[in-house]
C-alpha positions in Angstrom: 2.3 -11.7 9.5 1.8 -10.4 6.2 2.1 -10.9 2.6 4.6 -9.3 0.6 3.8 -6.1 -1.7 5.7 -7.2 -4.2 3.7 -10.5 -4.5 0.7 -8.4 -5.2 2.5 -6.4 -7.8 3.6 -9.4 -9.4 0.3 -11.0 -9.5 -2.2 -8.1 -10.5 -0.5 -4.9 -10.4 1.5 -5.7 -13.8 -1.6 -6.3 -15.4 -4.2 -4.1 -14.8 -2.6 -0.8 -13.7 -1.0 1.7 -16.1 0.0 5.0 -16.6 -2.3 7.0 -19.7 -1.0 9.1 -22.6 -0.9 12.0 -22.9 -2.6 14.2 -25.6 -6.5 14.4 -26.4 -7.7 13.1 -29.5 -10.2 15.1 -31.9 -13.2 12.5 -31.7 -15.6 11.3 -28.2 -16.2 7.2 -28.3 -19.0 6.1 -27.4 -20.9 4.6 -24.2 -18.1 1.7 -22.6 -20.3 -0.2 -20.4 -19.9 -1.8 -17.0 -18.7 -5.0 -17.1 -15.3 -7.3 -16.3 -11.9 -7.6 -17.4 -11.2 -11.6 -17.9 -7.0 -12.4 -17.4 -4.9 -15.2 -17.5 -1.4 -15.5 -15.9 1.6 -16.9 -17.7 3.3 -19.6 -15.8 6.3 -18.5 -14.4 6.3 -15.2 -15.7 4.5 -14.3 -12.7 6.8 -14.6 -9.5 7.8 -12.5 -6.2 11.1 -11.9 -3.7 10.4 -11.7 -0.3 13.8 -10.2 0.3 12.7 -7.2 1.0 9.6 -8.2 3.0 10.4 -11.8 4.6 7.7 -13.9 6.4 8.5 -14.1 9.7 11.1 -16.6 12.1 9.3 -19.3 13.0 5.9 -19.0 10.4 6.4 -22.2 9.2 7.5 -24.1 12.3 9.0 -23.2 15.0 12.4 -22.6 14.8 12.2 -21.6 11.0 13.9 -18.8 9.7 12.6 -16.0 8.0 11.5 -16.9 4.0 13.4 -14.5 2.0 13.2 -16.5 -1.3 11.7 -16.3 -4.6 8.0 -17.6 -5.5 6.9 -18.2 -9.2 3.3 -18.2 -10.1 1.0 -19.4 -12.3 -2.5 -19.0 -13.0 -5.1 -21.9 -11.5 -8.4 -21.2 -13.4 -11.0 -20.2 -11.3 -14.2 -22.2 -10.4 -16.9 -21.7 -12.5 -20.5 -22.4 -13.6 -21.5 -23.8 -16.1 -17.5 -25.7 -16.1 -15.4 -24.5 -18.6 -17.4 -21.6 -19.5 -14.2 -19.2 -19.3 -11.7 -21.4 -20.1 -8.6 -20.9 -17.9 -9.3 -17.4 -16.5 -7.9 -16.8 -12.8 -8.3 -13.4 -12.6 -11.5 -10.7 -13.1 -11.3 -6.9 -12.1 -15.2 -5.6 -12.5 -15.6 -2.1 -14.1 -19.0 -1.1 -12.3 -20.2 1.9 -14.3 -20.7 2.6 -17.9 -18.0 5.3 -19.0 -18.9 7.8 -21.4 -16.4 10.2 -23.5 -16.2 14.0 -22.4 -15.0 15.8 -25.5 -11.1 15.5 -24.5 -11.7 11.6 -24.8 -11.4 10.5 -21.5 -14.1 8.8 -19.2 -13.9 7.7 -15.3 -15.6 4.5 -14.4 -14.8 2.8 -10.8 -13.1 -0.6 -10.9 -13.0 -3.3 -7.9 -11.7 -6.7 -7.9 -14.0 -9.3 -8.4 -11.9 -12.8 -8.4 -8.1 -13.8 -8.2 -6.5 -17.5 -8.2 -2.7 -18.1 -8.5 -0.7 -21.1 -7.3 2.9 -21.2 -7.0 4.5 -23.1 -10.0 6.5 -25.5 -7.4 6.7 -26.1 -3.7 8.7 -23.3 -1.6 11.3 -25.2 0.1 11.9 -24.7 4.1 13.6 -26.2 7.0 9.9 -27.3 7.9 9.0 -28.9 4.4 8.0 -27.9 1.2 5.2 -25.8 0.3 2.6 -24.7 -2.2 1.5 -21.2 -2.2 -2.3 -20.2 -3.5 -3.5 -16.8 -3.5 -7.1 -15.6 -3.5 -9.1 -12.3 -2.2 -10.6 -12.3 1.2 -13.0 -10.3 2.2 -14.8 -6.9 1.4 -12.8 -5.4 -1.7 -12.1 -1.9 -2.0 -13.2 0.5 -4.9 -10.9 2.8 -6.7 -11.2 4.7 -10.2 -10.3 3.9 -13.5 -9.7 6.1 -15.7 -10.2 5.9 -19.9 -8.7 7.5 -22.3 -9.5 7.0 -26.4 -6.8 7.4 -28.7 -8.5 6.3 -32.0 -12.1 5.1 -32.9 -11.0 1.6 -31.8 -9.6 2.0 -28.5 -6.7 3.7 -26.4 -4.9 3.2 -22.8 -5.9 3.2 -19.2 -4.9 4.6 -15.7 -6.0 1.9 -13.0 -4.7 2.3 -9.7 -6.3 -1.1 -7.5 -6.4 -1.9 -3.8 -6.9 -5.2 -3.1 -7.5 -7.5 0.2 -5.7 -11.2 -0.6 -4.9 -14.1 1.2 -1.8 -16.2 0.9 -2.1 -19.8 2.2 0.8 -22.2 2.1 0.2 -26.0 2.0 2.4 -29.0 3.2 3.2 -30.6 0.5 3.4 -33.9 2.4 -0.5 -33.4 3.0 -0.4 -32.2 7.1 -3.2 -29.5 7.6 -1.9 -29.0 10.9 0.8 -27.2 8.8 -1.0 -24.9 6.9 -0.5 -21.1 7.1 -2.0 -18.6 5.6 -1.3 -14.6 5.9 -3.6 -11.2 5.0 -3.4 -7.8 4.1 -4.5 -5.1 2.2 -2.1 -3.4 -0.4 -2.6 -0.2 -2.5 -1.3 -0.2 -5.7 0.4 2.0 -8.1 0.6 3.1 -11.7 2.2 0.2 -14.1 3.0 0.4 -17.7 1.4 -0.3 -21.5 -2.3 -0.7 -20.8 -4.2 -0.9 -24.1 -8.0 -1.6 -24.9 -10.4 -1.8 -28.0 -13.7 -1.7 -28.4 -15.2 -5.3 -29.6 -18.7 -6.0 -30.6 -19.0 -10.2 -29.8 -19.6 -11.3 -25.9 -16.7 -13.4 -24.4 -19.0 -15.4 -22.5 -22.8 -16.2 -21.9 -25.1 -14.6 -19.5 -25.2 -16.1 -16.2 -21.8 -17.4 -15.5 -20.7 -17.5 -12.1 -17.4 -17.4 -10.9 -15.5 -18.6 -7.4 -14.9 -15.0 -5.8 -13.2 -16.5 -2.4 -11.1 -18.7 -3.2 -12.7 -21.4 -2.0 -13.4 -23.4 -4.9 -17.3 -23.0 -4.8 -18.5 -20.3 -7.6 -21.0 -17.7 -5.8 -20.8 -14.9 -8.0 -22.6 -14.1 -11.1 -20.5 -12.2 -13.4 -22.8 -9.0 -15.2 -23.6 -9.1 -18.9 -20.8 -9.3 -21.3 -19.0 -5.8 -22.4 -17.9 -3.8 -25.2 -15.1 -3.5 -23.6 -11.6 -5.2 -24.0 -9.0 -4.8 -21.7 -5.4 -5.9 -22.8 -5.5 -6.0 -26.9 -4.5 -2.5 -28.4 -6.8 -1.3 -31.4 -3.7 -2.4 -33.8 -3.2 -5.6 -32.7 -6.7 -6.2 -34.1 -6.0 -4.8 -37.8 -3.2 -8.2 -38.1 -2.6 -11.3 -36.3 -0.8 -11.4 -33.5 2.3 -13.4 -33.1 2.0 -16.1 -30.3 4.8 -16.6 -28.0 6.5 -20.2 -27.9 5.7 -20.6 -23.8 2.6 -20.3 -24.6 2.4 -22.4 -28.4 1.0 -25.7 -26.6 -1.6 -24.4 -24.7 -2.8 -20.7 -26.1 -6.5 -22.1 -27.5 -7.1 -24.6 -25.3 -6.9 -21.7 -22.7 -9.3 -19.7 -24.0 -12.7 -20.9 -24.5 -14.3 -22.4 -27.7 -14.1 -19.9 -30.5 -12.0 -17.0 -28.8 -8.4 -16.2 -29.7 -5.3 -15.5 -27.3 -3.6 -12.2 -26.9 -0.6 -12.3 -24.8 0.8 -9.1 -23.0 3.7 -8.6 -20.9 3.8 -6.1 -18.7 6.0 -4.5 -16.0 5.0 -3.5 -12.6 7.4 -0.7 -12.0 8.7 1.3 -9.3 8.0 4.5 -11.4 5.0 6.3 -9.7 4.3 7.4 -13.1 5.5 5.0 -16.0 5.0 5.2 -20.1 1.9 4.0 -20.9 3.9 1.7 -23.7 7.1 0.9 -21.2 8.2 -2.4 -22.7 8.8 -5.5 -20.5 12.5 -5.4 -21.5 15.1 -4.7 -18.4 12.2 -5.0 -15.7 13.1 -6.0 -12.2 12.7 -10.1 -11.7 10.2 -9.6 -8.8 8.0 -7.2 -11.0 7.6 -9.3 -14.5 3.7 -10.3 -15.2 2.9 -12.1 -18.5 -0.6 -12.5 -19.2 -3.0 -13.3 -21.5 -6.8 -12.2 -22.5 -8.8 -13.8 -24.7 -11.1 -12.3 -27.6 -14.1 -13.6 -29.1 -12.9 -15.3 -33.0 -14.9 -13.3 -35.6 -15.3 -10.2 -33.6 -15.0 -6.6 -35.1 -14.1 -3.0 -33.5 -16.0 0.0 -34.7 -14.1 0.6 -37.6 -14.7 -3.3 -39.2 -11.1 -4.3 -38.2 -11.2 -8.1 -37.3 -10.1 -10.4 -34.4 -8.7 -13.5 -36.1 -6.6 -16.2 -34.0 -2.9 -15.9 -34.6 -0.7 -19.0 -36.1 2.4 -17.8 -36.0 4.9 -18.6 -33.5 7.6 -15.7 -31.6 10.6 -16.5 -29.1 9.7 -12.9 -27.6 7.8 -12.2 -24.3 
């Protein structure tokens, strides 16, 4: 039994794997170093078909039929210690070595998956019952590259192809653990589209924070020091506020924690083995859509003195 690919696309691959420009800018960056890229999933712009890659007849009880439907997704922040400490995060990719700038601009560190919590947005419904759906990691994950590329003294784009080992478990609603199921596998993933980063010179969180890298709601992993490093807000976005959408208007800074600012970004898991880095959202295939948001520290400032300030505004647009 297995999980379906594009439910791993959905969840992750939108938002942390993309293709790189092309080009090489006439300045080197300096030093990125190791550290983690903190995400948080927009409800129910996350979601997967399992058309194409149905659970099985008789999963859920026997005499079920195979689950071709449609699961949305939503974020379920991750344990952590001390509570609170990263807001409503449920996703962190670790970057494990410091990245420095050859003279093209471009720098190689190697990323691995460090913690992942989703829960579907409402129960699956099945001859046997309805369900809840929670995914987490499982397991040893695997190590692939990353690869940086500066396109101005603030920041630039990023090629991150991920392989991942997850666990699906689905959840009588009614309360029956004799009903549970759960399902594993491994899945390699692709290039996505419009990964930006900038260099910001505050921490997003103190040192010693540890985070629930299991999925089973204990947190046993301390995350390394903060990084100059910010995955998900482009160099731009920093020089003005950004607009926040209206999904989001109710909850965007009590999501992130005291004193940091939301930046949304919607992204498009797409079949293209090789996407534009800047592929908009627009016209993407349901099962592939990933909304997310990252959060950055209030008062912060790139290289260059541009600030991050916490937006006000209000946009219809995803």
């Amino acid at each position: 039994m297995t999980v379906s690919k594009a439910l791993i696309r959905t969840v992750l691959g939108a938002t942390l794997i993309f293709a790189a420009i092309g080009g090489s800018p006439v300045f080197a960056g300096k030093v990125i170093h190791n550290g983690v890229d903190l995400w948080m999933t927009v409800a129910g712009f996350a979601q997967t078909n399992f058309a194409n890659d149905p659970l099985p007849a008789g999963f859920f009880c026997e005499g079920s039929q195979p689950f071709t439907g449609v699961v949305k997704f939503k974020g379920a922040p991750l344990a952590v210690e001390p509570a609170g400490s990263l807001g409503t995060i449920d996703t962190v990719v670790r970057r494990l070595d410091d990245a420095k700038f050859d003279a093209k601009g471009e720098a190689v560190t190697r990323i691995q998956l460090m913690a992942l919590s989703l829960v579907s947005t409402q129960p699956i419904e099945t001859i046997c019952g309805r369900y809840d759906v929670a995914v987490s990691l499982t397991g040893k994950q695997p190590v692939t590259t990353m690869r940086i590329f500066q396109a101005e003294t603030s920041g630039g784009t990023y090629s991150a192809p991920l392989e991942l080992n997850v666990k699906a478990v689905f959840t009588p609603v009614h309360g029956d653990q004799s009903g549970r199921r759960e399902v594993t596998r491994r899945i390699d993933l692709g290039p996505g589209t419009h990964s930006v980063w900038a260099y910001i010179n505050l921490p997003r969180y103190q040192p010693g924070v540890r985070v629930d890298s299991n999925g089973d709601g204990r947190p046993d992993t301390v995350l390394p020091p903060s990084s100059n490093f910010l995955a998900g807000v482009s160099p731009a976005v920093l020089k003005e506020t950004p607009p926040l959408p209206r999904l989001a208007a109710a909850v965007a800074y009590s999501a992130c924690p005291v004193g940091q600012c939301p930046y949304r970004s919607c992204h498009c898991a797409a079949l293209d083995t090789n996407p534009q880095w800047n592929q908009s959202a627009t016209g993407c295939a349901e099962d592939h859509l990933h909304c997310i948001w990252t959060c950055a520290p209030a008062g912060a400032t790139s290289p260059d003195g541009t600030a991050v300030a916490c937006a006000v505004a209000i946009d219809d647009r995803f």
